[in-house]
C-alpha positions in Angstrom: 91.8 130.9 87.9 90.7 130.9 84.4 93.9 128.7 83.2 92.8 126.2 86.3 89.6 125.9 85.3 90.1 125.7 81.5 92.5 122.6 82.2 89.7 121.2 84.6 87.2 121.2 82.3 89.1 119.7 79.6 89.7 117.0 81.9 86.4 116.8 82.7 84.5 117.0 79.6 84.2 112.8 79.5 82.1 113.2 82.7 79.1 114.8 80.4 79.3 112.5 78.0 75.5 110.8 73.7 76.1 105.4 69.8 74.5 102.5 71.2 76.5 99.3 69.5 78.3 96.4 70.9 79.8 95.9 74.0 82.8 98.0 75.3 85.3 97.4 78.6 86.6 99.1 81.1 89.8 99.2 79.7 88.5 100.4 75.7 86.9 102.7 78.0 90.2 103.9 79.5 92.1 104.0 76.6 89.7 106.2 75.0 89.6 108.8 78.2 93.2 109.1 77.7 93.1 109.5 74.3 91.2 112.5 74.7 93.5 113.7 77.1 96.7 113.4 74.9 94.9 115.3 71.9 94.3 118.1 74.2 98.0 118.1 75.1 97.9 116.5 78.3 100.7 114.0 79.1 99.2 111.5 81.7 100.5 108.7 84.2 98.5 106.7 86.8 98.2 103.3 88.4 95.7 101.0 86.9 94.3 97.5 88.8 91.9 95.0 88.1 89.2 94.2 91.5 87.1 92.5 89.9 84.0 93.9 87.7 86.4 97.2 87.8 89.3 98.7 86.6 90.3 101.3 88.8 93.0 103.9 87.7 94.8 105.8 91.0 96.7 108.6 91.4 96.2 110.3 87.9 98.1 112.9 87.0 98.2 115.3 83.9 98.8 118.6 83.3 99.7 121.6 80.3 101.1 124.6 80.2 99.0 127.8 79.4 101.1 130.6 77.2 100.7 133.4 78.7 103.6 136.8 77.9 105.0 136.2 81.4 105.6 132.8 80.9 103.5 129.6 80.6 101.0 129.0 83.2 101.9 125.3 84.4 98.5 123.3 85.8 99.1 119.6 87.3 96.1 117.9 88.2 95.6 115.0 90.3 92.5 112.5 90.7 93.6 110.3 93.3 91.0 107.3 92.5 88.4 106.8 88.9 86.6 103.5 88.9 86.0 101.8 85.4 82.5 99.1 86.2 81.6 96.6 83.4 77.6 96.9 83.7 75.3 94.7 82.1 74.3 95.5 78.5 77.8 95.9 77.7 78.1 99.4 78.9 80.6 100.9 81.5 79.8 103.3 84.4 82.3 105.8 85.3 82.9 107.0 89.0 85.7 109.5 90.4 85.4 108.5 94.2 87.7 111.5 94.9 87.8 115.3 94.3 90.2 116.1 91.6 93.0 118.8 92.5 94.5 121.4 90.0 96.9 123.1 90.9 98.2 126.0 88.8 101.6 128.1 89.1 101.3 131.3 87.7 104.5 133.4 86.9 105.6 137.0 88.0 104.4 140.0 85.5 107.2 142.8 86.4 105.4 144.6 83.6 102.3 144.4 85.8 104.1 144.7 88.9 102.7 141.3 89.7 104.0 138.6 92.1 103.8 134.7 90.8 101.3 133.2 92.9 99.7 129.7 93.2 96.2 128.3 92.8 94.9 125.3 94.1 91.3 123.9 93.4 88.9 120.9 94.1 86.3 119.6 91.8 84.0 116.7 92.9 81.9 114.9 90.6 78.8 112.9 91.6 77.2 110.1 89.7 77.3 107.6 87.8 78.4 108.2 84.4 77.5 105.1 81.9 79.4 104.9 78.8 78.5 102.7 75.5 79.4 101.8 72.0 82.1 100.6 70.4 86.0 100.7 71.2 86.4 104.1 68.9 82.9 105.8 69.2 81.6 105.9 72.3 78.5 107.7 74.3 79.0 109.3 77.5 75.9 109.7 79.3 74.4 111.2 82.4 71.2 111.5 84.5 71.2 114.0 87.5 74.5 113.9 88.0 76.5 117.1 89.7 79.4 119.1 89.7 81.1 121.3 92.8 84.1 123.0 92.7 86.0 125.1 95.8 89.3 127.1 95.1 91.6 127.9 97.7 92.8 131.9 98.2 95.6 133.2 96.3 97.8 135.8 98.3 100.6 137.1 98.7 102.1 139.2 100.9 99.2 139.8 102.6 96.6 141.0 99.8 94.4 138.9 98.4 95.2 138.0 94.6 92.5 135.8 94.0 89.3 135.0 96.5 88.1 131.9 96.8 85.8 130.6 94.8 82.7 128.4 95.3 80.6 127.0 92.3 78.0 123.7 92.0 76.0 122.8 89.0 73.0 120.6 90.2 70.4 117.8 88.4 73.0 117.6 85.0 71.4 115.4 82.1 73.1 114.7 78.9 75.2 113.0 76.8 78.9 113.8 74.8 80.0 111.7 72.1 83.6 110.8 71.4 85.0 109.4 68.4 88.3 108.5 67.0 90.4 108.6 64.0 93.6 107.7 64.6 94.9 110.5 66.5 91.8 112.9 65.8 88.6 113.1 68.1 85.7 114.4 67.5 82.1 115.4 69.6 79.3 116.3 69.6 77.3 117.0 73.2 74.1 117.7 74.2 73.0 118.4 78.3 70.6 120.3 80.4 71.3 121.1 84.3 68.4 122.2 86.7 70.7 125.0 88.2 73.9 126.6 88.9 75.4 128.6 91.7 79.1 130.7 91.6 80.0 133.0 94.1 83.2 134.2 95.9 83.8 134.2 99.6 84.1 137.5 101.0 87.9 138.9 100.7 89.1 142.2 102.4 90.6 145.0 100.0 92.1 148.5 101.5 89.2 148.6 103.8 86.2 147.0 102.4 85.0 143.8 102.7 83.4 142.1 99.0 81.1 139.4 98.9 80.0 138.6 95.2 77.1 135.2 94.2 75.5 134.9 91.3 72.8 132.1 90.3 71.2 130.9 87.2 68.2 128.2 86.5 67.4 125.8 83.3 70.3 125.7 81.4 71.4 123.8 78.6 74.0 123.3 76.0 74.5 121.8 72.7 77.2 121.6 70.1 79.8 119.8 68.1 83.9 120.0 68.7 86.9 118.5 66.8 90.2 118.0 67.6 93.1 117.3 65.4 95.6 115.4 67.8 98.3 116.8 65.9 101.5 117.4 67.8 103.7 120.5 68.5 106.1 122.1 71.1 102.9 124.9 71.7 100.0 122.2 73.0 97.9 125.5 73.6 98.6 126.9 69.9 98.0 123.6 68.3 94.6 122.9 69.9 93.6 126.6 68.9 95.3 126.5 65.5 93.9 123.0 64.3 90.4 122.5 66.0 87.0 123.6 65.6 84.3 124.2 68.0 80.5 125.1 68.2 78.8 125.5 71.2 75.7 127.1 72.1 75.0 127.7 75.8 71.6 128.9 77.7 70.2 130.0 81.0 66.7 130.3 82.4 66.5 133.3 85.2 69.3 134.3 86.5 70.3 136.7 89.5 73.5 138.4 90.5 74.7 140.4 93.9 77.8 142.0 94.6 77.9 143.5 98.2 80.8 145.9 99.6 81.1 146.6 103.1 83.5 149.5 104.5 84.8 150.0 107.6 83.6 153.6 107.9 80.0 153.3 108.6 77.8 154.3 106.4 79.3 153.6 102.7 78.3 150.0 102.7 76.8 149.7 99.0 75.0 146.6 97.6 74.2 146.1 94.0 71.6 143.4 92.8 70.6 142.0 89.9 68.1 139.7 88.1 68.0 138.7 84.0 65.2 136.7 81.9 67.0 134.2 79.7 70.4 134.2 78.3 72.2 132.7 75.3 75.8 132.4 74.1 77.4 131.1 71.1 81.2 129.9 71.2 82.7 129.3 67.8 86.6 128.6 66.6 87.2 127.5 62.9 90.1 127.6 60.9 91.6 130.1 63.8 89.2 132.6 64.0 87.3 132.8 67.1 84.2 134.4 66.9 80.8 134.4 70.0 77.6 136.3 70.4 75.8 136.9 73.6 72.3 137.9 74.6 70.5 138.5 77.6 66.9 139.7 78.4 65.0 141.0 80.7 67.6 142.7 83.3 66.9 145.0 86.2 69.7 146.3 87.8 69.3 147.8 91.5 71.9 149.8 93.3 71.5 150.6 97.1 73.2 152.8 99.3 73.5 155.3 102.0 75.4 157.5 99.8 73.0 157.2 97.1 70.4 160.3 96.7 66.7 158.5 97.9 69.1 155.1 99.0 68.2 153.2 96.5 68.0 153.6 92.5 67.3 150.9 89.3 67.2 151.0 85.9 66.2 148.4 83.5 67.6 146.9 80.0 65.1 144.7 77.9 68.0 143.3 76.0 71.7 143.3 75.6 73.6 142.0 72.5 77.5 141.8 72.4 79.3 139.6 69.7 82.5 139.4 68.8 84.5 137.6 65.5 88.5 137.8 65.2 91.0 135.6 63.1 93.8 134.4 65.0 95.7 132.8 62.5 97.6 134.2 59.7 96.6 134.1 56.1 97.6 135.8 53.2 93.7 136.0 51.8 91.9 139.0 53.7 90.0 137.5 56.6 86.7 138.2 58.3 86.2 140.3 61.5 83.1 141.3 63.2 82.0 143.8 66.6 78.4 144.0 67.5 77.4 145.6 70.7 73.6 146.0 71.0 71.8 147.7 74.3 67.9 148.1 74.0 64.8 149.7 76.1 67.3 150.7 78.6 65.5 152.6 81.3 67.1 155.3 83.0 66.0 155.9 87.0 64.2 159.1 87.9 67.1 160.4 89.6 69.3 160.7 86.2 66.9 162.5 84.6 66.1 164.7 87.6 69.8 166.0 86.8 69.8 165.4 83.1 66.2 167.2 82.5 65.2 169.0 85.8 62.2 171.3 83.8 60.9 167.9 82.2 61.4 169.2 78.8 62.7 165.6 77.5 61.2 162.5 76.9 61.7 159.8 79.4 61.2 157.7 76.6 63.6 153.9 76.9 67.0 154.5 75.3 68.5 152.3 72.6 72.1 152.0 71.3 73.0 149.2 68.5 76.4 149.6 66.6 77.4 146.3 64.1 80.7 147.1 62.4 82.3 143.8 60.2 84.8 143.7 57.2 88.2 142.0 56.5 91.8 142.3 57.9 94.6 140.7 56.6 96.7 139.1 59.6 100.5 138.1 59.3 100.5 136.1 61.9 99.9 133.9 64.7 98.2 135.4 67.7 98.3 132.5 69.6 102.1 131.7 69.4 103.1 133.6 71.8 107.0 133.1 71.8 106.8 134.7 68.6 104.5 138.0 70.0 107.2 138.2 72.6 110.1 138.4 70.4 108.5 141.0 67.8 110.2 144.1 68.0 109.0 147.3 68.7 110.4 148.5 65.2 109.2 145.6 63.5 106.8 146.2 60.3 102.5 145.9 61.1 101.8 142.4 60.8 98.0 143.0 60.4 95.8 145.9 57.9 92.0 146.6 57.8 91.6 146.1 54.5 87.7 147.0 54.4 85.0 148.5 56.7 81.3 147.7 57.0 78.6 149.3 59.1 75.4 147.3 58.9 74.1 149.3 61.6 74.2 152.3 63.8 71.2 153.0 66.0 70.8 155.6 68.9 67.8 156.5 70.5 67.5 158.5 73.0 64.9 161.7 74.4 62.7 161.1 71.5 65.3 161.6 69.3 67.1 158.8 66.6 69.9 158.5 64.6 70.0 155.8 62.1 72.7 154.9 59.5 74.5 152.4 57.2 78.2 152.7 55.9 81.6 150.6 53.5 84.4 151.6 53.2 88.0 150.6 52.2 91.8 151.3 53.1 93.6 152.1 50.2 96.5 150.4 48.7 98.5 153.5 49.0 101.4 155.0 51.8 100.0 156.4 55.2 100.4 160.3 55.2 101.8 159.9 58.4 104.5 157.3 59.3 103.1 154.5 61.6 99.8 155.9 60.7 96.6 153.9 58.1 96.5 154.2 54.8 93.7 156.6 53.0 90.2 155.4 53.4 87.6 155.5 50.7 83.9 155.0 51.9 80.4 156.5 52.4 78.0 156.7 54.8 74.1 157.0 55.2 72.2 158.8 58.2 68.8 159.1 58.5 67.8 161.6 62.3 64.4 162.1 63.6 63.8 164.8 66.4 67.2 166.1 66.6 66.4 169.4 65.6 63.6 169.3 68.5 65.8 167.7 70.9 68.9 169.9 70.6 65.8 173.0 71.0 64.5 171.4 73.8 67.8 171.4 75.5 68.3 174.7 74.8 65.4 175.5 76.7 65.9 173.8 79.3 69.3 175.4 80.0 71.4 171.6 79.5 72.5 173.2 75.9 74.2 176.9 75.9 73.2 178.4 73.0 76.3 179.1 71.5 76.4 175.4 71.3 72.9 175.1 69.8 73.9 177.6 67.3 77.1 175.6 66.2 74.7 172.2 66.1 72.4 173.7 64.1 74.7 174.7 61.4 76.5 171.3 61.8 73.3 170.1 61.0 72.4 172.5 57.9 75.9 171.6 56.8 75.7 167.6 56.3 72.3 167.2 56.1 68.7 167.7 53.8 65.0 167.4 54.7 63.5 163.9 54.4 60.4 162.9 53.6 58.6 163.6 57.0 58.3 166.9 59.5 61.5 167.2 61.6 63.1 164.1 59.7 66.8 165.0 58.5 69.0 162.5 56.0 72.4 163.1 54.3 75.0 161.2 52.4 78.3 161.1 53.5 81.3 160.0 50.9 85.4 159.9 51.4 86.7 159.6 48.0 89.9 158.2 47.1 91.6 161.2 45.9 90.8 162.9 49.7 88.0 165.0 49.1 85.1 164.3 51.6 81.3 165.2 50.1 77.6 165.6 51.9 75.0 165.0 49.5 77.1 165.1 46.6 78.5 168.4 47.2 82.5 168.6 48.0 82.8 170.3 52.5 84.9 173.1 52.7 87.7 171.0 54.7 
């Protein structure tokens, strides 16, 4: 499914399309749609006529190949009729009068003890979309226009592989510019849609029936994207290699529902969910591929029969998770990045009915932030994938930390907090074990509040033994000093690079 609808909305992509010059025809209009085609690695044919006011192009077909480590994924597509209309003012209005059908093959994974299977889906278009401009820049523009696509079922052998899927995007308004040179293209786009529905149909699975719908409002995206055009065997390794992208999405309220319903009465279990507003940011430059998402606002309900009280929620005021990774080799160390980020979570009664049944504890929202970046030094391509296939399993690392940063670590949790910064670096020396990473030099800040009252509160309660307090304690007396405040602990952590490990400046026994 996701190779089918990456090569979908590649091909789609002219349908959202924001210069206003001189005239342009059907056929500049034409040329350019396929030129954006080819520099995306799409090889097309089709039959083009003249009826008039109109070019219209039928039977178009195109199609890629996805790597993937069991072979390529192979996705034709076909849109059996597009109509190219001179308008006045020099502009031309784009119509597909037809569904467009991908079809995608996808090979057998004996590794994964998967079958190959086949995919097959529909995407219909509706509007009017009016291009202008000149023959090499040109503004693709849209106003309440829509967007539905069905999938057909993938199984085999009687279990279902892949359910079909249903998804509409309503009221689209926007615009995508597209401009040439030579062989390169590139975009920028801008487009708001009043809603958007995705769901699956339900699919049986060793008993249980699934259903699964999700829904969001107000979103809009924005964001610039260039493409090369250079040509390789790898289409899919050239577009990821030699383009850029920027794109930043966003969603209004949004819901979510996954339903599962058994054959043995009585374990049906339905989980809901609703979220404020939601961003993401897609990025790829120079090979690295980096995004950042955020959502607000979520409450999370879980209802069942088996379920102590049938029903339980919990709630997250936010949720961060970003991610930044060079694909492409380099011999100058390269940036990475990890940030996960989940605050104000609230935790239902019930779990801290079991996790605190004496209410010694603080029901107080949780929070949990980590941010770790630095740079690695990668030795090659991780988006040729002949070349990861034929690496052997002897065959010398290809990619090294070289340093470690910690911007951030944040817990929160029963009144308690734990809060620290950290660098380090790998050093340029032999691992003590084979296989194994080099030394690692660093430090390491940590500031806790409430720890010692928390681990005495647990004690009390019973959740703690107190062997285990005892041990905790000492931990505690071990790598850390009193702060500045009543029940505020801080120490200062250090790996040097001849081995030895100190707290506060003095060496650990170990």
């Amino acid at each position: 499914m996701r190779s089918t609808l990456f090569a979908t909305f590649l091909s789609s992509t002219c349908l959202i399309g924001v210069p206003a010059f001189a005239d342009v025809t059907p056929e500049e209009v034409w040329e350019n749609y396929q030129s954006m085609m080819a520099a995306m690695g799409m090889d097309i044919t089709a039959e083009e006529s003249r009826e008039g006011d109109t070019l219209v192009v039928r039977n178009m077909v195109y199609g890629m190949d996805i790597p993937n480590p069991a072979g390529a994924v192979s996705t034709i597509s076909t849109a059996r009729e597009i109509r190219f209309q001179a308008l006045s003012g020099g502009k031309v209005g784009i119509e597909y009068t037809a569904p467009i059908t991908s079809i995608s093959r996808v090979p057998a994974n004996p590794m994964l003890d998967m079958p190959g299977y086949e995919t097959r889906v529909d995407m219909t278009f509706g509007g009017v979309t009016e291009v202008s401009g000149v023959k090499n820049d040109m503004r693709y523009t849209m106003d309440g226009g829509s967007m539905t696509m069905k999938s057909a079922p993938a199984v085999v052998e009687g279990v279902t592989l892949q359910p079909s899927v249903d998804m509409s995007i309503e009221g689209i308004v926007g615009s995508y510019t597209m401009l040439r040179n030579g062989d390169a293209l590139s975009s920028d786009m801008d487009f708001t849609a009043a809603r958007m529905t995705y769901g699956f149909e339900p699919f049986e699975t060793e008993g249980t029936t699934v259903e699964m719908a999700t829904s969001a409002t107000d979103l809009r995206g924005s964001g610039t994207m260039s493409l090369s055009g250079a040509k390789g065997a790898d289409a899919f390794a050239t577009i990821i290699g030699g383009s850029t992208m920027d794109i930043d999405l966003s969603s209004g309220a949004s819901t979510a529902m996954i339903r599962v319903l058994d054959e043995e009465a009585g374990d049906d279990m339905e989980l809901t969910s609703t979220s404020g507003s939601s961003t993401l940011n897609f990025a790829l430059n120079d090979g690295a591929v980096g995004y950042t998402a955020h959502a607000k606002d979520m409450l999370v309900s879980v209802a069942g029969a088996q379920i102590p009280g049938q029903q339980i929620q919990f709630g997250l005021g936010s949720m961060t998770a970003g991610v930044l990774f060079p694909l492409k080799a380099g011999d100058a160390p390269q940036a990475y990045e990890l940030e996960i980020g989940l605050e104000e979570l609230a935790l239902p009664e019930l779990a801290w009915m079991i996790a605190d049944p004496t209410g010694q504890l603080p029901h107080d929202p949780a929070t949990l932030k980590l941010h770790f970046a630095g740079t690695l030094t990668n030795k090659m391509d991780l988006f040729d994938f002949n070349a990861l296939e034929n690496m052997e399993p002897d065959s010398p690392p290809r990619m090294a930390v070289n340093t470690v940063e910690i911007p951030e670590i944040f817990l929160s949790l029963a009144g308690a907090t734990i809060a620290g910064t950290g660098a380090g670096k790998f050093l340029d020396k032999e691992p003590a074990m084979p296989g194994g990473m080099p030394p690692f030099a660093g430090t390491m800040s940590l500031n806790l509040k409430g720890v010692t009252d928390l681990i005495n509160k647990l004690t009390a309660s019973g959740i703690l033994p107190q062997e285990e307090s005892t041990m905790a304690q000492m931990m505690l007396g071990m790598f850390t000093l009193p702060g500045e405040k009543e029940g505020e602990l801080v120490s200062d952590l250090e790996m040097t690079e001849d081995g030895a490990i100190l707290a506060n400046g003095q060496p650990l026994p170990f």
